[in-house]
Backbone as CSV, one residue per row, in Angstrom:
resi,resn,N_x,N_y,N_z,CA_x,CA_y,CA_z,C_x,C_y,C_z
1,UNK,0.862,-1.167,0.000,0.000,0.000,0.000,0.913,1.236,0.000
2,UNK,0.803,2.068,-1.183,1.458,3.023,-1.113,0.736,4.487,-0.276
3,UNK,1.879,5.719,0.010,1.347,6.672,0.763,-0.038,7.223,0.185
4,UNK,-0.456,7.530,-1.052,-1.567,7.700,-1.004,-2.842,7.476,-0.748
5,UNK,-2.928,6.334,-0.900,-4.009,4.650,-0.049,-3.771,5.198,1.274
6,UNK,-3.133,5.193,1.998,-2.923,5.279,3.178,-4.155,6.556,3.540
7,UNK,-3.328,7.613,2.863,-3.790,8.905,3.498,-5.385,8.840,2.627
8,UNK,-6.013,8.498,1.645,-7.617,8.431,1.355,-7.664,7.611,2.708
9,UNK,-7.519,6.276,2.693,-7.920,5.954,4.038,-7.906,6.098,4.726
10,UNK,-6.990,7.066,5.224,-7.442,7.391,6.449,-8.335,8.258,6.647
11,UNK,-8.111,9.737,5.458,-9.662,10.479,5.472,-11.137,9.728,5.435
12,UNK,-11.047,8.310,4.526,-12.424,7.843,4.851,-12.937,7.142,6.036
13,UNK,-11.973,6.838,6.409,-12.281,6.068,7.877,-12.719,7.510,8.571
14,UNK,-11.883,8.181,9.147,-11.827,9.186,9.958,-13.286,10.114,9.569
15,UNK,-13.560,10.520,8.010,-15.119,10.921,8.235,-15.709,9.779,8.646
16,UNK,-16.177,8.548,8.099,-16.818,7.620,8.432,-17.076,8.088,10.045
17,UNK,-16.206,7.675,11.008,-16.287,7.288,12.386,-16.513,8.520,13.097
18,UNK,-16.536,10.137,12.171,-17.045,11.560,13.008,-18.406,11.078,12.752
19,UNK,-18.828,10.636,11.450,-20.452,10.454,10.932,-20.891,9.572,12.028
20,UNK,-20.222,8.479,12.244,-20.978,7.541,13.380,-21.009,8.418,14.654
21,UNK,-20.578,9.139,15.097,-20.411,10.106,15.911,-21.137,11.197,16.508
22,UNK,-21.216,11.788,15.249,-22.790,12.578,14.770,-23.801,11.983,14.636
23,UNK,-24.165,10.802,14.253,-25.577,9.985,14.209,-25.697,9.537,16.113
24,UNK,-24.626,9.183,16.834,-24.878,8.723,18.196,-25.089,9.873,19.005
25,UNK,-24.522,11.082,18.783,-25.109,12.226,19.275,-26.564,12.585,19.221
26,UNK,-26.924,12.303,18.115,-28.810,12.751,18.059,-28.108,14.173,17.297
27,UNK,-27.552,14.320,16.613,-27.236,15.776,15.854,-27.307,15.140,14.361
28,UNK,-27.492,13.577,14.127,-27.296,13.200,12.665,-28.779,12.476,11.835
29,UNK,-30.034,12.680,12.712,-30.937,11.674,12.716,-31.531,11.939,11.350
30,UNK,-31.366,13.034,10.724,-31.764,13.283,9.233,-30.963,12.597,8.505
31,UNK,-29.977,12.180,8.781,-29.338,11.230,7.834,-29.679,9.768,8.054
32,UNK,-30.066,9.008,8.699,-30.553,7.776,8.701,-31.838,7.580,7.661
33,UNK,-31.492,6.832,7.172,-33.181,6.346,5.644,-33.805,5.935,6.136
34,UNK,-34.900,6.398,5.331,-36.187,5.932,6.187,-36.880,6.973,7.242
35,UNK,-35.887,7.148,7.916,-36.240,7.725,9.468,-36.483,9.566,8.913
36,UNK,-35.865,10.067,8.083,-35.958,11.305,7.691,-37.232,11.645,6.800
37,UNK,-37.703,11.062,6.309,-38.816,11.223,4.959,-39.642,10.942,6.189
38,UNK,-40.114,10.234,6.990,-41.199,9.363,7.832,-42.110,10.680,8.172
39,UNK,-43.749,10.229,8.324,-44.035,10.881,9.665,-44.155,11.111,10.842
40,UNK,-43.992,11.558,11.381,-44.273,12.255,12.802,-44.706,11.112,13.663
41,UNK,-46.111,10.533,13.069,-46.484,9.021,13.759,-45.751,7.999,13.466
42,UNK,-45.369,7.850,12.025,-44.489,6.969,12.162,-42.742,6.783,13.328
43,UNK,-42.116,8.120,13.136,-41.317,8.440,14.069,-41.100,8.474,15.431
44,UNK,-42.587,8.109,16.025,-42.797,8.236,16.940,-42.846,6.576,17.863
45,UNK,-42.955,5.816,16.626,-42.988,4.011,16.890,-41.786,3.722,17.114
46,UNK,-40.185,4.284,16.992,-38.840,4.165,17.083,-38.211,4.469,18.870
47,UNK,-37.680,3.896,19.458,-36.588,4.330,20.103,-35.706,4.829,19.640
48,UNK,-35.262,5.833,19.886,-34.209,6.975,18.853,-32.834,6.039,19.599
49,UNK,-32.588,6.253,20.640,-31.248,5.622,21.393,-30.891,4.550,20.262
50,UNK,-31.700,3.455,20.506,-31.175,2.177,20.209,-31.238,2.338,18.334
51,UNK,-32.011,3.422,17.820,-31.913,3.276,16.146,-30.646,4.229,16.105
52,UNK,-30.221,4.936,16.520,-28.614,5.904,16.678,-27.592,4.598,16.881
53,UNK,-27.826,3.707,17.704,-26.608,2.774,17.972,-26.597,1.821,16.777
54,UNK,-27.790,1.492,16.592,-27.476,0.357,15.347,-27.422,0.987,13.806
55,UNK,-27.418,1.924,13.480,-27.243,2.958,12.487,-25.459,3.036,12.795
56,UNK,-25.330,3.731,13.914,-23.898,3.960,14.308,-23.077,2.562,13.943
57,UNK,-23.441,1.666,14.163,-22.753,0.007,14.491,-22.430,-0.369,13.201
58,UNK,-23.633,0.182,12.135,-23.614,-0.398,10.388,-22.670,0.792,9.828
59,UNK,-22.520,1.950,10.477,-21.305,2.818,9.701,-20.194,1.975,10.136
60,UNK,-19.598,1.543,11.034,-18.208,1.253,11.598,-18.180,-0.262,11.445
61,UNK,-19.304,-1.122,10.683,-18.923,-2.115,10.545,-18.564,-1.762,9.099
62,UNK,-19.125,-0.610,8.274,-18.551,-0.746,6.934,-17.805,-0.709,6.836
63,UNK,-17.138,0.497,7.382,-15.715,1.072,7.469,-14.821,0.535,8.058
64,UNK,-15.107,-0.990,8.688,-13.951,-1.837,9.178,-14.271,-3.139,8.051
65,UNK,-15.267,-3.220,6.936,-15.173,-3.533,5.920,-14.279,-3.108,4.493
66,UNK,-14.460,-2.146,4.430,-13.490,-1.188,3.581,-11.923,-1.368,3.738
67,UNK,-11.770,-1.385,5.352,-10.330,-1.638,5.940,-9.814,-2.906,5.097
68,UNK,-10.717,-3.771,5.739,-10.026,-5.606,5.243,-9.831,-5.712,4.416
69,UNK,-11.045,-5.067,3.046,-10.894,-4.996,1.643,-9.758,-4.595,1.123
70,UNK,-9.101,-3.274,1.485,-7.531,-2.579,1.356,-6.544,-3.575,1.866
71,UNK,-6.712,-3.954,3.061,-5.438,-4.577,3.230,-5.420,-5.763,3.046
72,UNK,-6.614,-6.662,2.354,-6.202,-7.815,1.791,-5.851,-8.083,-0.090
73,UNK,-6.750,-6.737,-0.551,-6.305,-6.063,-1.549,-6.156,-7.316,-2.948
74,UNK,-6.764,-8.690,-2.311,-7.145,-9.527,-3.149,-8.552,-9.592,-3.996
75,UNK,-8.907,-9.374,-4.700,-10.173,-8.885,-5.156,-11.361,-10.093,-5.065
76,UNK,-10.620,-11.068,-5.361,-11.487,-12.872,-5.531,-11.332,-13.206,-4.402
77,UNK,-10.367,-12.894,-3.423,-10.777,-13.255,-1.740,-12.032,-12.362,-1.388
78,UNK,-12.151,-10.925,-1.445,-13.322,-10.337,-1.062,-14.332,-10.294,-1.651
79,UNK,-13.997,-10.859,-3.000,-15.814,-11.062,-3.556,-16.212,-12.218,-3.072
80,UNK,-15.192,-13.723,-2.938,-16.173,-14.302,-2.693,-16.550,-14.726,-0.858
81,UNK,-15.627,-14.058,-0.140,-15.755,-13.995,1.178,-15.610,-12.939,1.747
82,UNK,-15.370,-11.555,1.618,-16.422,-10.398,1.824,-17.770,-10.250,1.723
83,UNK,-17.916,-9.965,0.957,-19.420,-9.699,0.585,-20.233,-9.928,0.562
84,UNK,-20.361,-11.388,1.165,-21.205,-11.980,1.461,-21.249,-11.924,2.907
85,UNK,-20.187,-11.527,3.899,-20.723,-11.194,5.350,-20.703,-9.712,5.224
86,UNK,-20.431,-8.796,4.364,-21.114,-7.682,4.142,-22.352,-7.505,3.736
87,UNK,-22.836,-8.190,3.403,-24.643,-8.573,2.967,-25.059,-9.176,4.238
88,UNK,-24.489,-9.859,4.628,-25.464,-10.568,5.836,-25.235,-9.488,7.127
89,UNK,-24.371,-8.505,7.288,-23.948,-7.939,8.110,-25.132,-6.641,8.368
90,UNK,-25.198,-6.253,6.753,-26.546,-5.478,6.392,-27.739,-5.539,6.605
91,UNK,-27.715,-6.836,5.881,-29.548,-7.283,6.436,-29.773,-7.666,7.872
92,UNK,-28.866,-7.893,8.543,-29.187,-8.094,10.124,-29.346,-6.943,10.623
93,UNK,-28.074,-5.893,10.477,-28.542,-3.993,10.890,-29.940,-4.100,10.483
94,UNK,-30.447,-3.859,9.136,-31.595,-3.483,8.739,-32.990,-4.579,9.584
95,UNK,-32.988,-5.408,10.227,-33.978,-6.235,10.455,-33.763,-5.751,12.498
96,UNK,-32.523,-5.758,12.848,-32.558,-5.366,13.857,-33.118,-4.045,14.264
97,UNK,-32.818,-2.637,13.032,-33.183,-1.468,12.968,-34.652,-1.963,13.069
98,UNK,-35.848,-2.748,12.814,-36.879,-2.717,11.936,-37.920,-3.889,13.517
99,UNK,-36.851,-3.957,14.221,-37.601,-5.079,15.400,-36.704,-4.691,16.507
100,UNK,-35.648,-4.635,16.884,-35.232,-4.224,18.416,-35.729,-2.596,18.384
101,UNK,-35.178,-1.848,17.410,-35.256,-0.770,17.833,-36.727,0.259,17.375
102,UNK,-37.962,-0.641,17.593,-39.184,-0.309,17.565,-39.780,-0.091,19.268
103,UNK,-40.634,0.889,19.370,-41.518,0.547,20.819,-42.271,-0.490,20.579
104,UNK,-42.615,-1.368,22.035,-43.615,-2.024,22.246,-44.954,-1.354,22.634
């Protein structure tokens, strides 16, 4: 990995993990999908806490996806064993977003 790789990565990590940052603060909640377009009633069926953490959890699992991808830098290792726990990694955020972090 030469110095330039380095230094994009590190700017993308480093926004990445202010963004997770800003979404766990409650200063980023317009950026979560879904949750921004919604109404009012709908918005109101969410625990904000726990949809900030698992929103937060799917930025920093990408971005420690992105990592492995660079430094294994094999392309046929991460297509065929990346991406597929990057898909499953997704649809679990999204199903957990969609059932833990609802009110009862």
């Amino acid at each position: 990995m030469d110095t330039i790789e380095i230094i994009m990565l590190s700017t993308v990590t480093l926004l990445m993990v202010v963004l997770a940052v800003v979404i766990l603060t409650g200063h980023g909640d317009g950026l979560i999908a879904g949750y921004n377009t919604a109404k009012e009633e709908e918005r109101k069926q969410f625990n904000m806490k726990r949809l900030r953490a698992v929103v937060a959890a799917m930025v920093l699992f990408t971005t420690a996806f992105i990592w492995f991808a660079v430094l294994i830098g094999d392309s046929a290792v991460i297509s065929l064993a990346g991406l597929p726990v990057l898909l499953i990694g997704c649809v679990a955020g999204i199903i957990i977003a969609n059932t833990w972090c609802k009110k009862s």
